[in-house]
Rosetta silent file (secondary structure, phi, psi, omega in degrees, C-alpha in Angstrom):
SEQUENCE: XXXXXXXXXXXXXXXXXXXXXXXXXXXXXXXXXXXXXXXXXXXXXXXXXXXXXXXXXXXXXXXXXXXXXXXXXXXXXXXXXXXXXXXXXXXXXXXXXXXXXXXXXXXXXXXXXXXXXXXXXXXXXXXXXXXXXXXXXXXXXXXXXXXXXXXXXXXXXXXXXXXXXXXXXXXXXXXXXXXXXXXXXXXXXXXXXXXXXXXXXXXXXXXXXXXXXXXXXXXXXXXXX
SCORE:     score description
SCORE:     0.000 S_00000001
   1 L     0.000  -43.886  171.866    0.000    0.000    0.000 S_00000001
   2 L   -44.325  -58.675 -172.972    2.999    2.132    1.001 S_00000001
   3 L   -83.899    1.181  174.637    4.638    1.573   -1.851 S_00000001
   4 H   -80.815  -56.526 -177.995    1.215    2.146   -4.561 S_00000001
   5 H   -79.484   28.342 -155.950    1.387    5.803   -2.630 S_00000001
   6 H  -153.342 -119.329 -155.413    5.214    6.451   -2.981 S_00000001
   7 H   -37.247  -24.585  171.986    4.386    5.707   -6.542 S_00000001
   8 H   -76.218  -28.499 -166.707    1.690    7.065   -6.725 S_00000001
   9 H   -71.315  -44.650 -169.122    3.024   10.709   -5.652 S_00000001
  10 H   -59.976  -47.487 -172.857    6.232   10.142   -8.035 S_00000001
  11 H   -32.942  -67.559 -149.256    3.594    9.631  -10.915 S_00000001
  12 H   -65.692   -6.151  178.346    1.749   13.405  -10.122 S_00000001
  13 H   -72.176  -60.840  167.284    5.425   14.888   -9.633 S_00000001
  14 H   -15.426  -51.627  178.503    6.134   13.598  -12.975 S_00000001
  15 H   -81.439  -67.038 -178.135    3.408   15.447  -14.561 S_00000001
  16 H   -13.773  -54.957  161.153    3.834   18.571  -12.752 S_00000001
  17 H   -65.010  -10.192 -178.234    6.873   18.649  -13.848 S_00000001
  18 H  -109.566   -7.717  165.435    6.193   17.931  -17.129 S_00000001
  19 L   -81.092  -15.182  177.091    3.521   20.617  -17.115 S_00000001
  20 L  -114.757   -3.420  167.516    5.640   23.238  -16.411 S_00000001
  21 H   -63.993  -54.506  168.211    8.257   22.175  -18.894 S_00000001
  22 H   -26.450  -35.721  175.129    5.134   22.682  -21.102 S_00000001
  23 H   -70.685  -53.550 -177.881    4.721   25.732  -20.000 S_00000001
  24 H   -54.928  -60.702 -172.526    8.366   27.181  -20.146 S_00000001
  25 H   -54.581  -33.695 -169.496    8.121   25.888  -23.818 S_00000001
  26 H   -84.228  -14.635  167.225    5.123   27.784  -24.954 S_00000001
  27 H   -72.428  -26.667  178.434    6.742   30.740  -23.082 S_00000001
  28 H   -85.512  -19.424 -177.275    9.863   30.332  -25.419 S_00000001
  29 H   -74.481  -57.628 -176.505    7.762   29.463  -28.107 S_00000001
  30 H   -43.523  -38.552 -169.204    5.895   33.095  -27.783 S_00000001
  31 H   -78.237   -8.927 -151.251    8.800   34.698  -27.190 S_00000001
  32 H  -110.675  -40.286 -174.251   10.953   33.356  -29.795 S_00000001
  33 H   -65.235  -54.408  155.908    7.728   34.464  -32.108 S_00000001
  34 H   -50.025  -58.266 -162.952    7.507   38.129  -30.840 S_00000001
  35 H   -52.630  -45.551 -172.153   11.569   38.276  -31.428 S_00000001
  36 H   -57.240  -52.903  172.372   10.983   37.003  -34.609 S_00000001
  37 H   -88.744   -1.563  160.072    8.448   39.447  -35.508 S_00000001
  38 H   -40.136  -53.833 -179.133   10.317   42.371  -34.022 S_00000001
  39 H   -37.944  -49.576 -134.948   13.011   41.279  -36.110 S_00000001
  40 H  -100.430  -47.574 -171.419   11.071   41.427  -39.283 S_00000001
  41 H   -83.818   -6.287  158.821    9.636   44.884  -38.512 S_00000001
  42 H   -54.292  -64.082 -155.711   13.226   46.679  -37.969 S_00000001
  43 H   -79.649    1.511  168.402   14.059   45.237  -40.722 S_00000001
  44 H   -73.148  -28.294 -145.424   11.216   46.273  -43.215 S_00000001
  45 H   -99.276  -52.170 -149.732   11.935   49.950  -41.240 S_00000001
  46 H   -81.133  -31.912  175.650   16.043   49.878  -42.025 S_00000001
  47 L   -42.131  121.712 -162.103   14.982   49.129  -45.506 S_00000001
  48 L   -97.500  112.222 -147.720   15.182   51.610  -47.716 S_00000001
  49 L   -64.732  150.096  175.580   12.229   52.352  -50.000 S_00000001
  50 L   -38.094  141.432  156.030   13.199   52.446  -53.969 S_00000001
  51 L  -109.198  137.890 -164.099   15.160   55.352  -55.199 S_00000001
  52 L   -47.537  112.810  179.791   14.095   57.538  -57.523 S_00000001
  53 L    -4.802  111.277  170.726   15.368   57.092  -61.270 S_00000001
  54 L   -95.915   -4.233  166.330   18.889   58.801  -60.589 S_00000001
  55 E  -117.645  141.372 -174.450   19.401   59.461  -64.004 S_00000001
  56 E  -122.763  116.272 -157.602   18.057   61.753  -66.408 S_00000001
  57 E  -136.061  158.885 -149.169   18.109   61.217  -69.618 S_00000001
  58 L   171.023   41.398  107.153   16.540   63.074  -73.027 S_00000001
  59 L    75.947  107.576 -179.765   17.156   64.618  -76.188 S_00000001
  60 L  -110.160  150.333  170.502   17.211   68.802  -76.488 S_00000001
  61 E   -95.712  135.501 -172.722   17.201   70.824  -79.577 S_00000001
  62 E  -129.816  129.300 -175.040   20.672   72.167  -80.061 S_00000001
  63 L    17.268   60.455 -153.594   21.301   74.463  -83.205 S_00000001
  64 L     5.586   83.204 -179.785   18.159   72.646  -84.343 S_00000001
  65 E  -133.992 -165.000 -177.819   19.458   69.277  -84.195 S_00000001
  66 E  -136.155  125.261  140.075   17.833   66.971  -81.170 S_00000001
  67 L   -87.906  176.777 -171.781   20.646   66.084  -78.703 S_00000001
  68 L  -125.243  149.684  168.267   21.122   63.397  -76.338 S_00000001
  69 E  -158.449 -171.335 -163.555   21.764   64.319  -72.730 S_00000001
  70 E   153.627  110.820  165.213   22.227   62.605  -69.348 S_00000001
  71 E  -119.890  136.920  174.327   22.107   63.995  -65.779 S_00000001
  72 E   -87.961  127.489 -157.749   23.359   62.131  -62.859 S_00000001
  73 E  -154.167  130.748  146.072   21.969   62.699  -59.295 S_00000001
  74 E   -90.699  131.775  173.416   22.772   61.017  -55.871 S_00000001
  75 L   -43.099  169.941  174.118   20.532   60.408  -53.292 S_00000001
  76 L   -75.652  -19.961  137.027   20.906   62.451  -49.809 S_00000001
  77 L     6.424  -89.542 -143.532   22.186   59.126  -48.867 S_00000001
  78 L   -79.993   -8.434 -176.747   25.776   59.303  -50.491 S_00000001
  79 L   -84.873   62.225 -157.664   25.935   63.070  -47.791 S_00000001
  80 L   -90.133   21.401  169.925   25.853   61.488  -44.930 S_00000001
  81 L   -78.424  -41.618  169.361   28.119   64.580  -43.305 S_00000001
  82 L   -19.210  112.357  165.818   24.770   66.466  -43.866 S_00000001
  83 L   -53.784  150.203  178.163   23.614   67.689  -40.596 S_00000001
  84 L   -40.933  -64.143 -152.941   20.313   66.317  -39.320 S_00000001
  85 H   -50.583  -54.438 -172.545   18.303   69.281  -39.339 S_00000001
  86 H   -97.251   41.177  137.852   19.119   69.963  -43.139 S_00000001
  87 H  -105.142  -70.796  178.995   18.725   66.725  -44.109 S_00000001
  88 H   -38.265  -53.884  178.570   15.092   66.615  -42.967 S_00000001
  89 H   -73.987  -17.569  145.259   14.627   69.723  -44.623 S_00000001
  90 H   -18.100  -63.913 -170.891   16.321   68.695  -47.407 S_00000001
  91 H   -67.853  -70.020 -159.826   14.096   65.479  -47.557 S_00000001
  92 H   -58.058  -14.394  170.917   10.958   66.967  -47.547 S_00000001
  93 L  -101.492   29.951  170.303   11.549   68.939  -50.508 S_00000001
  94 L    48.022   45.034  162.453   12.330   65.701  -52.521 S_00000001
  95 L   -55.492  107.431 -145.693   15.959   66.889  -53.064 S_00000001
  96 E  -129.929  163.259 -152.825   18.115   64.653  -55.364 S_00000001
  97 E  -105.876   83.646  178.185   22.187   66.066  -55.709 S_00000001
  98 E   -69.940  147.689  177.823   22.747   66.482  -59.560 S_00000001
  99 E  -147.503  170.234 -165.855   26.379   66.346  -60.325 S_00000001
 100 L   -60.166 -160.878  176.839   28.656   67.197  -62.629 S_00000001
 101 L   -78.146  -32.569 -150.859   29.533   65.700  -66.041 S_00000001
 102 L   -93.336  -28.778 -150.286   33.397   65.766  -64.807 S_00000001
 103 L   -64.714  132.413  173.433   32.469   64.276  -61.401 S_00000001
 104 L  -148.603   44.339  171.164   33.949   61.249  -59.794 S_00000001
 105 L  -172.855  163.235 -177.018   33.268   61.270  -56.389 S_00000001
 106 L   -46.498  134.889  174.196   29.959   63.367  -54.553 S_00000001
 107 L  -145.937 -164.349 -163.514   30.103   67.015  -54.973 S_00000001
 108 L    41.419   28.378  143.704   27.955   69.800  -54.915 S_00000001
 109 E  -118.210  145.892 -152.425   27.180   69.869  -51.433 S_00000001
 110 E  -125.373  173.494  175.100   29.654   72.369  -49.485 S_00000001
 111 E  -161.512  156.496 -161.359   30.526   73.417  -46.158 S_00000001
 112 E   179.224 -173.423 -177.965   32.205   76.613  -45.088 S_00000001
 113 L  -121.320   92.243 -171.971   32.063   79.741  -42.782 S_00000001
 114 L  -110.183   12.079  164.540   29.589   81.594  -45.200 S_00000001
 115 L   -74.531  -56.919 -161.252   27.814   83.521  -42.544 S_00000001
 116 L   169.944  130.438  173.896   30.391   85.322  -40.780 S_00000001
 117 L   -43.899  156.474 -173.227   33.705   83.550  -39.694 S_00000001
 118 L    74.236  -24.898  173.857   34.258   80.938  -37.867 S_00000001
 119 L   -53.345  148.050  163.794   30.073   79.599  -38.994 S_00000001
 120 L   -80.306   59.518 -170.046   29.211   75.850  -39.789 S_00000001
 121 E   -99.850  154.949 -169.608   27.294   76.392  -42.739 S_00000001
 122 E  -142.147  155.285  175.608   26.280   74.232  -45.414 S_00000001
 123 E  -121.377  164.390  159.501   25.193   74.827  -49.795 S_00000001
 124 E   179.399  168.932  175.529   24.051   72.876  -52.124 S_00000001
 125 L  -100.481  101.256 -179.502   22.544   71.860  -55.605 S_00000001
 126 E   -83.128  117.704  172.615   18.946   71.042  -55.199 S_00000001
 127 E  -123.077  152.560  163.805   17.308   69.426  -57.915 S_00000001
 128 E  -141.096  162.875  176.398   13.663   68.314  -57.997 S_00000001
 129 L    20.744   47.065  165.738   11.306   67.546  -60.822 S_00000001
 130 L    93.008   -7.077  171.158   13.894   69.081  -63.217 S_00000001
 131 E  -116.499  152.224 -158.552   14.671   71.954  -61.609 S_00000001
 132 E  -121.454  160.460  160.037   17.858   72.962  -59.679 S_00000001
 133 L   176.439  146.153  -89.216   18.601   75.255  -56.976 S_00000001
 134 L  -136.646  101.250 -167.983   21.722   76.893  -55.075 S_00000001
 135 E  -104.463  171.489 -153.369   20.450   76.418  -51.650 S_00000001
 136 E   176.952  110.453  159.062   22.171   78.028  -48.651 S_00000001
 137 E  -127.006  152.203 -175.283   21.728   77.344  -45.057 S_00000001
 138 E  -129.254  133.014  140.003   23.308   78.797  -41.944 S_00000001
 139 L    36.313 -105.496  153.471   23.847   78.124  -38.776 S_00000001
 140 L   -38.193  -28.770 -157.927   22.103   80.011  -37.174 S_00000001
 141 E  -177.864   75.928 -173.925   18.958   79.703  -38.569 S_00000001
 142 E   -75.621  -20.746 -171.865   18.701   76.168  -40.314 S_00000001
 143 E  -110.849   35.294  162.962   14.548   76.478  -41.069 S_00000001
 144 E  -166.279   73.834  157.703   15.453   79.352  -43.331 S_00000001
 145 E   -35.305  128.878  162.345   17.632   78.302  -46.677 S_00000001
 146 E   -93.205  140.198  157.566   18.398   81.319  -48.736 S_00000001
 147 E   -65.955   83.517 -178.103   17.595   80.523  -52.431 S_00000001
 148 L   -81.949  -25.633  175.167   20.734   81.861  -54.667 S_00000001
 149 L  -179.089  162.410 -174.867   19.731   80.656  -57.674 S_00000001
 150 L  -158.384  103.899 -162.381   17.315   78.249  -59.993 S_00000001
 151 L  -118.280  178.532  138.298   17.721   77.045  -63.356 S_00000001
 152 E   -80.292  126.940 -167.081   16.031   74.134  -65.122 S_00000001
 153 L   -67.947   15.356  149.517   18.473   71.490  -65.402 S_00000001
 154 L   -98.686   12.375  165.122   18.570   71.389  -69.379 S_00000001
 155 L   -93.775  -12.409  174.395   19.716   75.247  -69.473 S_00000001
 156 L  -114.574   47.899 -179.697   22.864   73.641  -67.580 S_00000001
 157 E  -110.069  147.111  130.094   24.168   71.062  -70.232 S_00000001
 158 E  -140.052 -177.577 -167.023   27.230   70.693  -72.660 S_00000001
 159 E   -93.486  124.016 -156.108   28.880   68.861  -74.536 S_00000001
 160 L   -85.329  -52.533 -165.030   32.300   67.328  -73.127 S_00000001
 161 L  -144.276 -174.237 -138.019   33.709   64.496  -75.229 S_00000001
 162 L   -65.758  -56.907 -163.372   33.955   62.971  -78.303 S_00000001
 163 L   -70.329    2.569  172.401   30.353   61.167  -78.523 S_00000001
 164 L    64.371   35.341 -175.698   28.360   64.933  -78.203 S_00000001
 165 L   -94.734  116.802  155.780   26.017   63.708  -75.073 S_00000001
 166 E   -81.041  139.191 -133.494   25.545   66.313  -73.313 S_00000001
 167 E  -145.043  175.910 -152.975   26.259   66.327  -69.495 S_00000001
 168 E   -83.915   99.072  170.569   25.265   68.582  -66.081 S_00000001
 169 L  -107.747   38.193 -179.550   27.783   71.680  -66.116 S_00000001
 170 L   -87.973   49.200  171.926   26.709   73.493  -63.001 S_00000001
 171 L   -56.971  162.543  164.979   29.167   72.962  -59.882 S_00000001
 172 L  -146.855  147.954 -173.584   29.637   74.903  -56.432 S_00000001
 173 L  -130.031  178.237  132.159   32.926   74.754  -54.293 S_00000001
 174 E   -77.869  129.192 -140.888   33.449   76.698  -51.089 S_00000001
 175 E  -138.213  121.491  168.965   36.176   79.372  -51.814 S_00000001
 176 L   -71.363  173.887 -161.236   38.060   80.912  -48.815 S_00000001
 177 H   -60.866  -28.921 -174.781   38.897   84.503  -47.940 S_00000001
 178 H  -109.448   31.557   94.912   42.731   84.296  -49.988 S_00000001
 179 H   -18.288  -66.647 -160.497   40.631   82.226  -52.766 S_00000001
 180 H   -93.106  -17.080  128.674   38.856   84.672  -53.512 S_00000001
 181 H   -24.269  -44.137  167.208   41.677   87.318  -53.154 S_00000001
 182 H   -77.117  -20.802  154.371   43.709   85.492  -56.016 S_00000001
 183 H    -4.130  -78.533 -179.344   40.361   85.726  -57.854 S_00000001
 184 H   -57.655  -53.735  169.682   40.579   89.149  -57.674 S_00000001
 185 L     4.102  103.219 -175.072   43.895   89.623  -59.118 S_00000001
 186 L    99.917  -19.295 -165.833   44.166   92.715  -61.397 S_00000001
 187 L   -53.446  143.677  137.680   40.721   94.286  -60.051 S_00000001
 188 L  -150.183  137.172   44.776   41.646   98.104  -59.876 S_00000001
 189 L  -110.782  156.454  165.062   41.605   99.612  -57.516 S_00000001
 190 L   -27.592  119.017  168.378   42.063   96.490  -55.437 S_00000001
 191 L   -93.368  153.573 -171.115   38.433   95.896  -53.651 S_00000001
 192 L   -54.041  159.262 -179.017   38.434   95.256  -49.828 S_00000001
 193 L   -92.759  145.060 -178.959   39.064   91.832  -48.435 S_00000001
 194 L   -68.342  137.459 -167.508   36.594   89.380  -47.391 S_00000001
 195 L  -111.954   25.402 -177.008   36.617   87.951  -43.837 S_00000001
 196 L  -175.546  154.027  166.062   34.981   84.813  -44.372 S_00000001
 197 L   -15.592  127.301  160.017   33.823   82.301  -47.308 S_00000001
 198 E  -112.800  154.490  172.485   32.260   82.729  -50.400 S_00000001
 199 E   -84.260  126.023 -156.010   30.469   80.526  -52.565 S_00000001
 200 E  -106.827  102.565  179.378   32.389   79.554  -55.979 S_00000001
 201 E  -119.739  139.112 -144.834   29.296   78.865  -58.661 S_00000001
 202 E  -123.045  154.220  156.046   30.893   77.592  -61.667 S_00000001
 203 E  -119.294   96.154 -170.375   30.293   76.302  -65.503 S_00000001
 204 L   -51.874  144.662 -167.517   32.614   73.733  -65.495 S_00000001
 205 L    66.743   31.782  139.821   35.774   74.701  -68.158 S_00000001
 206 L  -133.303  -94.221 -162.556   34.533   77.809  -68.162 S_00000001
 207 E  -113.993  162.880  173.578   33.774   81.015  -65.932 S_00000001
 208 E  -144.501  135.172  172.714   33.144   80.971  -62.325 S_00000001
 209 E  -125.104  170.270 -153.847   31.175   83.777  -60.013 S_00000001
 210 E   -87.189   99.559  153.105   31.412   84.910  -56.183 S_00000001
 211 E  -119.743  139.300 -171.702   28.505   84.912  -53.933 S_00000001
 212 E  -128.944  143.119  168.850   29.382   86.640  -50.572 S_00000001
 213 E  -148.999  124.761 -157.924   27.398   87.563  -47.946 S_00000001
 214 E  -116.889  145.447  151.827   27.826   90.534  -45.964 S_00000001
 215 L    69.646   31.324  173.741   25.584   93.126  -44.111 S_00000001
 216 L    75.515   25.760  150.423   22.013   90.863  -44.173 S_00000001
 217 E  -162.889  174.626 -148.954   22.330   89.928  -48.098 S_00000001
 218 E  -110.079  134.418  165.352   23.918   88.126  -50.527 S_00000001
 219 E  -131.754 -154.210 -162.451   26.189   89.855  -53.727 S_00000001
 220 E  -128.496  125.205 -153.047   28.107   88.986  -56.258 S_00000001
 221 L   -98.505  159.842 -143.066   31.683   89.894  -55.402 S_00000001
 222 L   -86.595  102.593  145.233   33.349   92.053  -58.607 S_00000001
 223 L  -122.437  160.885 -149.673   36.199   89.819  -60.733 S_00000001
 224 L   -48.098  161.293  161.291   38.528   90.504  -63.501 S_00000001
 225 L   -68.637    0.000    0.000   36.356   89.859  -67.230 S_00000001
């Protein structure tokens, strides 16, 4: 009799015990299911939705012939020195980086003291739905880009090389204070010197002009013809 209840007791430990292994498993089972779908929604999140056709390509009348052309544009992506702030705004105005014809590494976004010396400041070449434009943020005030200029990107093509495609000739550099002092060279009389950056906006292989900004607005600073 002793020993039918000594056996009998081992029996109900046995399940008990095998009821809470049950248990543990459907807790590992849940949990391993929730990891699983965490997993799956980071990674739908880190994913990055298609990017927009990065090339632009098209046929222009040129001394009434129809050219071929082809503009190149990087995502906001390839910046990733872009400060936050100006990235977001940046984003929201569906900003894609056109670059040049010549180019063989990211350009046209700059950084410089274009405020007033010693500023963090950042330019760039905005293009959206075909049009570009020479954007300008400071420092100081990051929710309010000065506009400098805006062309439609097939007033800023030519032709480079041998096959007559015509390519993106708009660049911008940042051009320091003895930059733009060798610039100058020959102006007379000599015009006063600049205490801080200017912006160098260029046609590449050809001419390049000065925007400085002094006194609450933006000029065009004077160089030889």
């Amino acid at each position: 009799m002793v020993a039918k209840q000594i056996a009998g007791m081992k029996d109900w430990d046995k399940s008990i015990n095998t009821g809470r292994r049950s248990r543990r498993t459907r807790r590992r089972g849940v949990l391993l299911a929730a990891l699983l779908t965490g997993a799956l929604v980071l990674t739908a999140a880190q994913t990055p939705p298609p990017l927009t056709q990065l090339n632009d390509t098209g046929r222009i009348s040129v001394a009434g012939c129809l050219t071929p052309f082809i503009i190149r544009h990087l995502p906001l992506a390839s910046f990733p020195q872009i400060p936050p702030e100006i990235l977001v705004a940046l984003s929201r105005r569906g900003c894609l980086i056109p670059q040049t014809y010549e180019a063989h590494q990211p350009e046209n976004v700059i950084h410089g003291s274009f405020e007033r010396p010693g500023s963090r400041d950042w330019a760039m070449l905005c293009s959206v739905h075909g049009t570009v434009s020479l954007l300008v943020f400071f420092a100081s005030d990051p929710e309010r880009p000065f506009t400098l200029a805006t062309a439609p990107e097939t007033e800023r093509l030519q032709a480079h090389d041998p096959t007559g495609v015509l390519g993106f000739n708009w660049g911008i550099d940042a051009v320091s204070p003895q930059q733009v002092h060798d610039a100058q060279a020959g102006l007379l009389p000599p015009p006063p010197a600049v205490s801080h950056d200017a912006i160098a906006d260029s046609v590449v292989e050809h001419s390049s002009e000065y925007h400085y900004y002094s006194k609450g607005s933006w000029t065009l600073l004077p160089t030889p013809d």
